[in-house]
DRENFIMAR-869750 format. One record per residue: residue in one letter; x, y, z of N, C-alpha, C, O, CB in turn; residue number from 1. Coordinates in Angstrom, 3 decimals. Glycine has a CB too. Layout:
# residues N
> res;nc1;nc2;nc3;cac1;cac2;cac3;cc1;cc2;cc3;oc1;oc2;oc3;cbc1;cbc2;cbc3;n
> A;X;Y;Z;X;Y;Z;X;Y;Z;X;Y;Z;X;Y;Z;NUM
...
# end
This chain:
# residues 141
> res;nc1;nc2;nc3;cac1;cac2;cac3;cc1;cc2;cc3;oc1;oc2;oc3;cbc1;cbc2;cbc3;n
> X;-5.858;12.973;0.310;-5.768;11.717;-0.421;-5.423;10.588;0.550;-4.325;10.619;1.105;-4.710;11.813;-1.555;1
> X;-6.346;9.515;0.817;-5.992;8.533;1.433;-4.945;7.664;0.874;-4.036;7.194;1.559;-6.989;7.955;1.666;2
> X;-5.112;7.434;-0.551;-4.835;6.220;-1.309;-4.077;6.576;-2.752;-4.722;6.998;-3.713;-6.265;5.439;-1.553;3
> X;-2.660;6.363;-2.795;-1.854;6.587;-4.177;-0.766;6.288;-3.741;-0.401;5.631;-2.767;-1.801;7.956;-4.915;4
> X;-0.091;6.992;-4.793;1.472;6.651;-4.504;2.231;7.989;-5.369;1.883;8.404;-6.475;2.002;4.818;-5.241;5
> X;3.173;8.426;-4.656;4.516;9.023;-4.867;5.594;8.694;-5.451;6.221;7.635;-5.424;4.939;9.214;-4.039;6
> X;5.837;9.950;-6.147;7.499;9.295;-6.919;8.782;9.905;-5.371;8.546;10.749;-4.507;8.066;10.670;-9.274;7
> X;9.888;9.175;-5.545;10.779;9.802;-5.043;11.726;10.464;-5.089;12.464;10.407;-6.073;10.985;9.500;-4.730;8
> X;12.029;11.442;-3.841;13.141;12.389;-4.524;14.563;11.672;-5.438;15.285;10.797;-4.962;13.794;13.287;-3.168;9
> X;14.734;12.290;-6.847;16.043;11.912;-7.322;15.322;10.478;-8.563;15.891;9.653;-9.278;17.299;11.326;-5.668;10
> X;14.101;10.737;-8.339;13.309;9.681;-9.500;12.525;10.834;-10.935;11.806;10.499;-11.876;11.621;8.589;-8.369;11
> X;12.930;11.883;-10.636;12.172;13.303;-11.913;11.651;12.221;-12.893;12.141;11.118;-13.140;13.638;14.741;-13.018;12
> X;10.688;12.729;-13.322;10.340;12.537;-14.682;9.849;10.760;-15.093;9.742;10.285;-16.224;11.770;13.084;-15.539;13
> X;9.652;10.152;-13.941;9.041;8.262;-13.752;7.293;9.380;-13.932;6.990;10.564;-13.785;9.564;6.841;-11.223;14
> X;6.764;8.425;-14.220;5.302;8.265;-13.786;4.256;7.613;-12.891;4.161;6.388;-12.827;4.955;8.028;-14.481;15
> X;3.488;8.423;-12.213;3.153;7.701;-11.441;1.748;6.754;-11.915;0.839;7.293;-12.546;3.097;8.527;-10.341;16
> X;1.692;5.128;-11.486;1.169;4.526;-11.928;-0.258;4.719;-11.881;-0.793;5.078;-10.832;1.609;3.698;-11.645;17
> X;-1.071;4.462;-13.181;-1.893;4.207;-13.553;-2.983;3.008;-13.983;-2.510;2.134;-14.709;-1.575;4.681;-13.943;18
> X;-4.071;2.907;-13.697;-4.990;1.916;-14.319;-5.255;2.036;-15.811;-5.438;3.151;-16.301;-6.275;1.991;-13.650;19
> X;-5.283;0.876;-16.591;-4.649;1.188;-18.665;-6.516;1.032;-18.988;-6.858;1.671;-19.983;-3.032;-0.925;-19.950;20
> X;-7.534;0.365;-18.351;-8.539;0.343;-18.570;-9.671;0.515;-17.469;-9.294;0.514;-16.297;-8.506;-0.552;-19.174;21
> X;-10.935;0.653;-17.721;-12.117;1.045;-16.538;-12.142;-0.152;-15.437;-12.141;-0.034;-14.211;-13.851;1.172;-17.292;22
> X;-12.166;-1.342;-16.224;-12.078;-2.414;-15.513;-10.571;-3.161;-14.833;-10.609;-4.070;-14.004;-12.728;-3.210;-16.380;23
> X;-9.803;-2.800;-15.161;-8.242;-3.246;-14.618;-8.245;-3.142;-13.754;-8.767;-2.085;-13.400;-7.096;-2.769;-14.871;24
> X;-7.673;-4.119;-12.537;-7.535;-3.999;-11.365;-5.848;-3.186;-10.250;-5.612;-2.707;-9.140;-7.890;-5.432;-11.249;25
> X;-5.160;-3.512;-11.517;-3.773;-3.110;-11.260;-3.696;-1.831;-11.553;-4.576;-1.122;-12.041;-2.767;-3.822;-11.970;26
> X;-2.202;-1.441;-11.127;-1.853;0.084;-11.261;-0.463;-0.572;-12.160;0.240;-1.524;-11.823;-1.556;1.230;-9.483;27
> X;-0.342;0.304;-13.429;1.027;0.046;-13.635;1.826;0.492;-13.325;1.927;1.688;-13.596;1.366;0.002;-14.395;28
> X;3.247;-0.376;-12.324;4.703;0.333;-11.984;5.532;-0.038;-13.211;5.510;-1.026;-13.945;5.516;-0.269;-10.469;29
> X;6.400;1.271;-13.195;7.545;1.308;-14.452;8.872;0.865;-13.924;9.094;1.127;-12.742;7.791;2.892;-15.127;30
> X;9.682;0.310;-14.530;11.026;0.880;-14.086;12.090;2.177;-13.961;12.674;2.877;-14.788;11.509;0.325;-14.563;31
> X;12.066;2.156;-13.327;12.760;3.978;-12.838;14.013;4.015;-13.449;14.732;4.985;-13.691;13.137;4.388;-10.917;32
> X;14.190;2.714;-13.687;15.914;2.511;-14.172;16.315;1.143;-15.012;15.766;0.048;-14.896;16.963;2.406;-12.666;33
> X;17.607;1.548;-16.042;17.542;0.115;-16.711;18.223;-0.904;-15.739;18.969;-0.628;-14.799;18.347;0.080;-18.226;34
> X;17.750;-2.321;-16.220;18.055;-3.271;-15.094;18.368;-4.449;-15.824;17.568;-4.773;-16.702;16.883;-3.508;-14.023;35
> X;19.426;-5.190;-15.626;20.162;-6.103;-16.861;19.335;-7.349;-15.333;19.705;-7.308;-14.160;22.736;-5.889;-17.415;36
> X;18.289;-8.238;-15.862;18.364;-9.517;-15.368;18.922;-10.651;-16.118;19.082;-10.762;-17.333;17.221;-9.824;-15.048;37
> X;19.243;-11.648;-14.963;19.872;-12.712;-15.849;19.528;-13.902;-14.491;19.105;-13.662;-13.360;21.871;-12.353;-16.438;38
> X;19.887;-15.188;-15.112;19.190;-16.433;-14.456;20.526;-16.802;-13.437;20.731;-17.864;-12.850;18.670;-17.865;-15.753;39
> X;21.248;-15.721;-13.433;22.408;-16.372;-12.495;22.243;-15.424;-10.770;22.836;-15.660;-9.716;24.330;-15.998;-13.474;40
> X;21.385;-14.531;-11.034;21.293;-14.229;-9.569;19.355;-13.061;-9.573;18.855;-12.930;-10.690;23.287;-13.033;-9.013;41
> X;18.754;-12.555;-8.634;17.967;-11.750;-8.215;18.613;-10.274;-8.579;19.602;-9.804;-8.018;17.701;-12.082;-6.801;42
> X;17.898;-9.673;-9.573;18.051;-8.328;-10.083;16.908;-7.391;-9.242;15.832;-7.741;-8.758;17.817;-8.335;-11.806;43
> X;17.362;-6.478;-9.254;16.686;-5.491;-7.844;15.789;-4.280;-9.103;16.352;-3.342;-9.668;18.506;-4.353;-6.401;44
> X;14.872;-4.525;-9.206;14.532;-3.143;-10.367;13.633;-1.932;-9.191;12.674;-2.066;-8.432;13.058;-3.853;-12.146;45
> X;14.265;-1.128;-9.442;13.456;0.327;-8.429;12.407;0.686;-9.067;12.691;0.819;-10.257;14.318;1.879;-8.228;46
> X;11.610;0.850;-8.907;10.253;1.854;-9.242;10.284;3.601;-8.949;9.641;4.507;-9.480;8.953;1.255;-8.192;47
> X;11.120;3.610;-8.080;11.098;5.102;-8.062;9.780;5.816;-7.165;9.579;7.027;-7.078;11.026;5.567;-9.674;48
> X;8.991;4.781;-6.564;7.660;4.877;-5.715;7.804;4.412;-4.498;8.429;3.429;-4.099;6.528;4.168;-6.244;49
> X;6.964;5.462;-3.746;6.385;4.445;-2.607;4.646;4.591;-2.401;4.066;5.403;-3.122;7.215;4.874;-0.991;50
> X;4.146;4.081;-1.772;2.669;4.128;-1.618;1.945;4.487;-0.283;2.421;4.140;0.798;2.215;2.876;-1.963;51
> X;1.099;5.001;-0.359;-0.095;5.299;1.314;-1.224;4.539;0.562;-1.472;4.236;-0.605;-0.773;7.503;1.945;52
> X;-1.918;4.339;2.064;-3.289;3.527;1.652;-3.247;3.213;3.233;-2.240;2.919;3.878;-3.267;1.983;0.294;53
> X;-4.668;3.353;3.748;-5.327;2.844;4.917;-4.615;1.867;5.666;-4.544;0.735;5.189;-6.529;2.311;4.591;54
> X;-4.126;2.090;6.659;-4.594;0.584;7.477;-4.729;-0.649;7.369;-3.812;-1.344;7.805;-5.469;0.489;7.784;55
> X;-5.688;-1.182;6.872;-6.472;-2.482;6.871;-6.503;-2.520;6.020;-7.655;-2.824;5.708;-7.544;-2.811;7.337;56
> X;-5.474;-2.309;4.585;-5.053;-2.180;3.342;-3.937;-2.921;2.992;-3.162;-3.133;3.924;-4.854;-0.983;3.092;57
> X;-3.574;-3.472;1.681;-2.327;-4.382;2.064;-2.262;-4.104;-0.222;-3.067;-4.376;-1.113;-2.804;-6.724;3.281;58
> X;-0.918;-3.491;-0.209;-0.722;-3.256;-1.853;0.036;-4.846;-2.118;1.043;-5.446;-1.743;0.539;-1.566;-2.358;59
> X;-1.023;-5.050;-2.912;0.078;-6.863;-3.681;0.389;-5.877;-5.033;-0.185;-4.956;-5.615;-1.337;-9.154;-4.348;60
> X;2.079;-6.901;-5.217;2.636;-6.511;-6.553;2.731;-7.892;-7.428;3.143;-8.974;-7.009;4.173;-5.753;-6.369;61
> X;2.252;-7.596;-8.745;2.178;-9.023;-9.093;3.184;-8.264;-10.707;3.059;-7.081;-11.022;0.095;-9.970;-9.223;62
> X;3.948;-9.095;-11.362;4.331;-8.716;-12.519;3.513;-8.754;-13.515;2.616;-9.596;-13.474;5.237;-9.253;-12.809;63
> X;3.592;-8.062;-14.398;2.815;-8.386;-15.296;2.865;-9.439;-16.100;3.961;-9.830;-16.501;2.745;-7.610;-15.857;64
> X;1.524;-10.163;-16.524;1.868;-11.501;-17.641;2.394;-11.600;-18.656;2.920;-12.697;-18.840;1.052;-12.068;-18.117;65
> X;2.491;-10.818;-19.509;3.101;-10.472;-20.605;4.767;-10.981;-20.399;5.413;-11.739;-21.123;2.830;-8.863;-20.822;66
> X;5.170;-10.306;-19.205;6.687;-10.167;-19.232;6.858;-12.147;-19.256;7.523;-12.894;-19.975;7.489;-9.036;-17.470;67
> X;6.034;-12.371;-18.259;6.823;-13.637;-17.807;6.139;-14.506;-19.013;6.714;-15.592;-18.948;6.523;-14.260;-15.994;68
> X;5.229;-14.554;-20.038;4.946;-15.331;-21.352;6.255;-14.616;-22.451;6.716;-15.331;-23.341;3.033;-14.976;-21.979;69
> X;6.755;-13.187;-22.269;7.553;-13.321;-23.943;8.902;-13.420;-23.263;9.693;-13.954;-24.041;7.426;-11.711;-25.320;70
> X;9.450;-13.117;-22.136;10.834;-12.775;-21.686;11.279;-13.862;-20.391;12.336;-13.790;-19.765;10.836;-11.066;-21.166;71
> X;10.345;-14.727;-20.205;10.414;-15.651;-19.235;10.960;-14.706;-17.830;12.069;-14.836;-17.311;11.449;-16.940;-19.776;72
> X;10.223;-14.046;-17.524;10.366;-13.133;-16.134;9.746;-13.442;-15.139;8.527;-13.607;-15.197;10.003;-11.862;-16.187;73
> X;10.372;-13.576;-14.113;9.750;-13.914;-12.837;9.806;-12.985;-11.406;10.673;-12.112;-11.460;10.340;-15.167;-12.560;74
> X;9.169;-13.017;-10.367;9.242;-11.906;-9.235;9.940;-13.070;-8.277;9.445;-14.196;-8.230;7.517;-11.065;-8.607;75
> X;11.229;-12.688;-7.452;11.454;-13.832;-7.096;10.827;-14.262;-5.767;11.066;-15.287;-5.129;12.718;-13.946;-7.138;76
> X;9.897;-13.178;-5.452;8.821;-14.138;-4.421;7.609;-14.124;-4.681;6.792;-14.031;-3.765;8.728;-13.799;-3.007;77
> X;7.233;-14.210;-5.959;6.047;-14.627;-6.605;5.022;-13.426;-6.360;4.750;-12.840;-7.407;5.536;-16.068;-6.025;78
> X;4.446;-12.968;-5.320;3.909;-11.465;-5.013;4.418;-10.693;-4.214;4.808;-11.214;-3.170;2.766;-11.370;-4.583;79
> X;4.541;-9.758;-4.314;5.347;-8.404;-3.379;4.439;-8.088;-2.799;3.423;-7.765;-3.415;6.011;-7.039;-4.026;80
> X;4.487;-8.064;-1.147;3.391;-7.847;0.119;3.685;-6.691;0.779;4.424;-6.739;1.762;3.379;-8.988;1.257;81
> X;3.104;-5.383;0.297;3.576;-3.900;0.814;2.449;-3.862;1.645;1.261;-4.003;1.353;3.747;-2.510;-0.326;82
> X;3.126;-3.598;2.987;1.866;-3.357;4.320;2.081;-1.864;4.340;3.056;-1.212;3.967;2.191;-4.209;6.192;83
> X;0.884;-1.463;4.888;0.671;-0.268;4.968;1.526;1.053;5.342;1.671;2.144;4.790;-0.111;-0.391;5.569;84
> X;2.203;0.258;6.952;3.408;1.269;7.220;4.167;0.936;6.894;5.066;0.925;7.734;3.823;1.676;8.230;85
> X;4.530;0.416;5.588;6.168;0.394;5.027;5.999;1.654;4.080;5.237;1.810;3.126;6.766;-1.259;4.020;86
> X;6.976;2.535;4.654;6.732;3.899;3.783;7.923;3.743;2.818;7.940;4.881;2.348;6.796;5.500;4.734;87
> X;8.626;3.284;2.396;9.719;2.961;1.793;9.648;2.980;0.043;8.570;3.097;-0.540;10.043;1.627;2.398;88
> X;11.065;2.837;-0.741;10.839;2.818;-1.805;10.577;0.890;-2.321;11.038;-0.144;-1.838;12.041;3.754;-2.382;89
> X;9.739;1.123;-3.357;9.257;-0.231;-4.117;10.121;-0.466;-4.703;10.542;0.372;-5.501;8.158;-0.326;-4.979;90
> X;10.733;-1.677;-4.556;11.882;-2.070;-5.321;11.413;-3.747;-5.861;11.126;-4.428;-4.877;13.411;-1.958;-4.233;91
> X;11.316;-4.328;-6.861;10.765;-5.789;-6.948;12.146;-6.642;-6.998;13.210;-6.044;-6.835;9.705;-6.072;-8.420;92
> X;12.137;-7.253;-7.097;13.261;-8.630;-6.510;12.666;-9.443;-8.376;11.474;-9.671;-8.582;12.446;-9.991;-4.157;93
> X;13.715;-9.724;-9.414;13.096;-9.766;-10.673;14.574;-10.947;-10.855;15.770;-10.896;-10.570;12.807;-8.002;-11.753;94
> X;13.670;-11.918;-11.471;14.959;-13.188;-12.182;14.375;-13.262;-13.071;13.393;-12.539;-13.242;15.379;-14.781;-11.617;95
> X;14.883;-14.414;-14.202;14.488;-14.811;-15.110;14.648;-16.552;-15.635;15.632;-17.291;-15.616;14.977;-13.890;-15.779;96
> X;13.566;-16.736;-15.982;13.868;-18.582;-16.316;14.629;-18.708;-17.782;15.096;-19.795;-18.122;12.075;-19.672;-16.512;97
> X;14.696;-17.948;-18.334;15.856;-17.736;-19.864;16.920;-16.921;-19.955;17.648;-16.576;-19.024;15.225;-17.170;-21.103;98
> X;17.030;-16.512;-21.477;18.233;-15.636;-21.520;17.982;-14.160;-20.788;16.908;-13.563;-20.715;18.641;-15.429;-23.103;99
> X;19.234;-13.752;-20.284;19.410;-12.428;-20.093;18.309;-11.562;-20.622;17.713;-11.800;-21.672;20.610;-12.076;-20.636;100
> X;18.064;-10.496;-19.799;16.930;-9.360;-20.379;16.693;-7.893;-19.605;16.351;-7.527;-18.481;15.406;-10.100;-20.315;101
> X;17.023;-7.358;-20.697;17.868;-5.720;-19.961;16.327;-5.523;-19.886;15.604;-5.934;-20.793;19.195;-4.197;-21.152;102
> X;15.839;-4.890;-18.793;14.517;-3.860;-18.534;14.818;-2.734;-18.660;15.810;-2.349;-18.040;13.848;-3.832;-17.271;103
> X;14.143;-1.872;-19.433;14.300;-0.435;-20.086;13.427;0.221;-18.884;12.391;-0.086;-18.294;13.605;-0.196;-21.898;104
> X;14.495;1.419;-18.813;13.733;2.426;-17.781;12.229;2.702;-18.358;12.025;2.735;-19.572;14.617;4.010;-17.644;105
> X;11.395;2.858;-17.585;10.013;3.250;-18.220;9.235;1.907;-18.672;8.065;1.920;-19.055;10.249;4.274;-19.595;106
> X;9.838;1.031;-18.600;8.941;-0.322;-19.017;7.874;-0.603;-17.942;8.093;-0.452;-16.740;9.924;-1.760;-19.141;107
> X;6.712;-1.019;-18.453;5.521;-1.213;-17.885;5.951;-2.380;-16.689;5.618;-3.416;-17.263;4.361;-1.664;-19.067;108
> X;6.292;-2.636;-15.862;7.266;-4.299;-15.058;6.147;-4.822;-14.121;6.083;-5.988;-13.732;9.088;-3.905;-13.727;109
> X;5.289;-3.859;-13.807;4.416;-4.747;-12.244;3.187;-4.061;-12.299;2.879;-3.030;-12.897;5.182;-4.476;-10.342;110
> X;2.540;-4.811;-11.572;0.886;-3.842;-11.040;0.266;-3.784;-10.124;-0.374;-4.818;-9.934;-0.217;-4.012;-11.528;111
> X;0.175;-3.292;-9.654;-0.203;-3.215;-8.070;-1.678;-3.007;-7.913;-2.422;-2.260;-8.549;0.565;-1.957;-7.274;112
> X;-1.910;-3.732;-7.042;-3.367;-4.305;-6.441;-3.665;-3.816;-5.203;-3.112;-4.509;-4.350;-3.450;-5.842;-6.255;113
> X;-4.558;-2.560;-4.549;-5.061;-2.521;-3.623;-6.315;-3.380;-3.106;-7.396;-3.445;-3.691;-5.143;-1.510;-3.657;114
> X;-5.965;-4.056;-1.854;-6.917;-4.844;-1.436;-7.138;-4.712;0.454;-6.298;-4.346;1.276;-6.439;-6.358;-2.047;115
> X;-8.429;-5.114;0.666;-8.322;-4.970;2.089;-8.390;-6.252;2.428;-8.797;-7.143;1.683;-9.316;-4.117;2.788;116
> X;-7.890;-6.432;3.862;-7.340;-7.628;4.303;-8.522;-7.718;5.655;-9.225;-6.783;6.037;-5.469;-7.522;4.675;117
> X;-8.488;-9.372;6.324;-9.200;-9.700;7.402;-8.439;-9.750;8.464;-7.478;-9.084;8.080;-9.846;-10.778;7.274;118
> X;-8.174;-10.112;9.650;-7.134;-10.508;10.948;-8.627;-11.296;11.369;-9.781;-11.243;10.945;-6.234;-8.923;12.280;119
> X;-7.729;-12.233;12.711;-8.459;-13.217;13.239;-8.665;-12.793;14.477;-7.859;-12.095;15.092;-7.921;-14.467;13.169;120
> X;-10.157;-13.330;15.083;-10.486;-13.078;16.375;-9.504;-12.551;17.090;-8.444;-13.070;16.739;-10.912;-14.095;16.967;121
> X;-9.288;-11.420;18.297;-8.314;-11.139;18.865;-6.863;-11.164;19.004;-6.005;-11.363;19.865;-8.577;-11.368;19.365;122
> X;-7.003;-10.796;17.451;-5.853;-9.781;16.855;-5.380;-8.817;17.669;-6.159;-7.939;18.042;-6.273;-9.016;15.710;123
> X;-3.692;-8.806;18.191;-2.994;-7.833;18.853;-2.904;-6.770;17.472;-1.729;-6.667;17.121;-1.453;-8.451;19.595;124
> X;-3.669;-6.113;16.772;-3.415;-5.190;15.427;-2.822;-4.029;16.636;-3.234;-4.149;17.790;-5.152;-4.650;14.157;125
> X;-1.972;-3.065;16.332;-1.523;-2.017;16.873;-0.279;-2.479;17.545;0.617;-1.635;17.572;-2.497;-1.388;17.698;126
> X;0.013;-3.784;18.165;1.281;-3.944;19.188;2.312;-4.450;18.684;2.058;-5.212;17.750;1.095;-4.747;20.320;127
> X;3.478;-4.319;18.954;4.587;-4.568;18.647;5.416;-3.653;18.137;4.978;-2.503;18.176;4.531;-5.384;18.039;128
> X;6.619;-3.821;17.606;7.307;-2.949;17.304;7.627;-2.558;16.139;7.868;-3.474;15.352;8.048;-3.076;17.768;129
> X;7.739;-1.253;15.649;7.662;-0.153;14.355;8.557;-0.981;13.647;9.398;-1.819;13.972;8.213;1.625;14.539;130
> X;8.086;-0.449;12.454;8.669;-1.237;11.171;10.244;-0.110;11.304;10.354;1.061;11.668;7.367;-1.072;9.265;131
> X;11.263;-1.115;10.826;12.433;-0.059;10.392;12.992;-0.732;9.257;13.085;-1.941;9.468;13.663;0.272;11.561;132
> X;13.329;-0.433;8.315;13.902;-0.889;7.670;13.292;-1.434;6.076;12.136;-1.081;5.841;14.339;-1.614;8.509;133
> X;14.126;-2.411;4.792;13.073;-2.834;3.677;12.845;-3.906;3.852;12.075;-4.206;4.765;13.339;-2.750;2.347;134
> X;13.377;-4.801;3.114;12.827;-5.825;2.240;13.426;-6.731;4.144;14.433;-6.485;4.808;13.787;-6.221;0.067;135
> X;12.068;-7.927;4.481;12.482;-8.664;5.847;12.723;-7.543;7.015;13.672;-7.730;7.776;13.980;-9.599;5.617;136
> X;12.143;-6.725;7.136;11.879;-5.342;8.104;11.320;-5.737;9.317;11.584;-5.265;10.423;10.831;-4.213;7.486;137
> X;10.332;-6.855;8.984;10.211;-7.123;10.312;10.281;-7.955;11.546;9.796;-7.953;12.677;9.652;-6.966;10.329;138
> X;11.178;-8.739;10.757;11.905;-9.599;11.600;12.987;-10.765;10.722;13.206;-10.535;9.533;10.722;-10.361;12.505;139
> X;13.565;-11.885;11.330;14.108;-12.853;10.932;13.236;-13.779;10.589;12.221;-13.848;11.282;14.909;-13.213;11.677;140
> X;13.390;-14.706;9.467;12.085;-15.701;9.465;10.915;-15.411;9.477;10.059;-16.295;9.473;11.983;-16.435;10.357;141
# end
């Protein structure tokens, strides 16, 4: 398998995401866990996943519309940019522009978009140094 995603150890019983129709472009991620957001700080919701996919592959996480039309939910950096070698767990960064709003484990929260990406004329692709770490892994700024 080039291309999916994994649950992680100590996540039993999450699902791993799925496309809801032939034509959908997203995968739905759940929440692995309940998650109380509120408009006074960035709520961390886990997925309980991580993902493989090629190379020259790049997973966008976008929330779903629904959330942010009935519950005023927001991602707090608008799309989640999973590069290829971040083998790590998916965790979304989740506020809200209204009242408080507990996310139920198992709630449908994000969808993930495999897409392939371009680089520009003489691209150093391969150099530099290994990813360590999550969220700002690869550097300051």
């Amino acid at each position: 398998m080039i291309r999916g995603f994994e649950i992680l150890e100590g996540y039993e019983g999450i699902h791993i995401p799925t496309r809801k129709t032939a034509l959908s472009a997203g995968y739905d991620l759940e929440a692995a866990e309940n998650v109380l957001v509120s408009r006074t700080k960035i709520s961390l919701v886990p997925t309980g996943l991580k993902a493989f996919f090629p190379a020259d592959e790049v997973l966008l996480i976008y929330l779903r519309s629904s959330l942010a039309v009935k519950y005023n939910l927001i991602l707090a950096n608008g799309v989640g940019v999973i590069d290829a070698d971040y083998r790590g767990h998916i965790i979304l960064p989740v506020t809200t522009l209204g009242d408080d709003f507990e996310i139920p484990r198992g709630m449908r929260i994000a969808q993930g978009v495999f897409q392939k990406y371009l680089t520009v004329d003489g691209d150093t692709i391969g150099v530099g140094a290994e990813r360590r770490g999550r969220f700002g892994s690869t550097g300051e700024f």
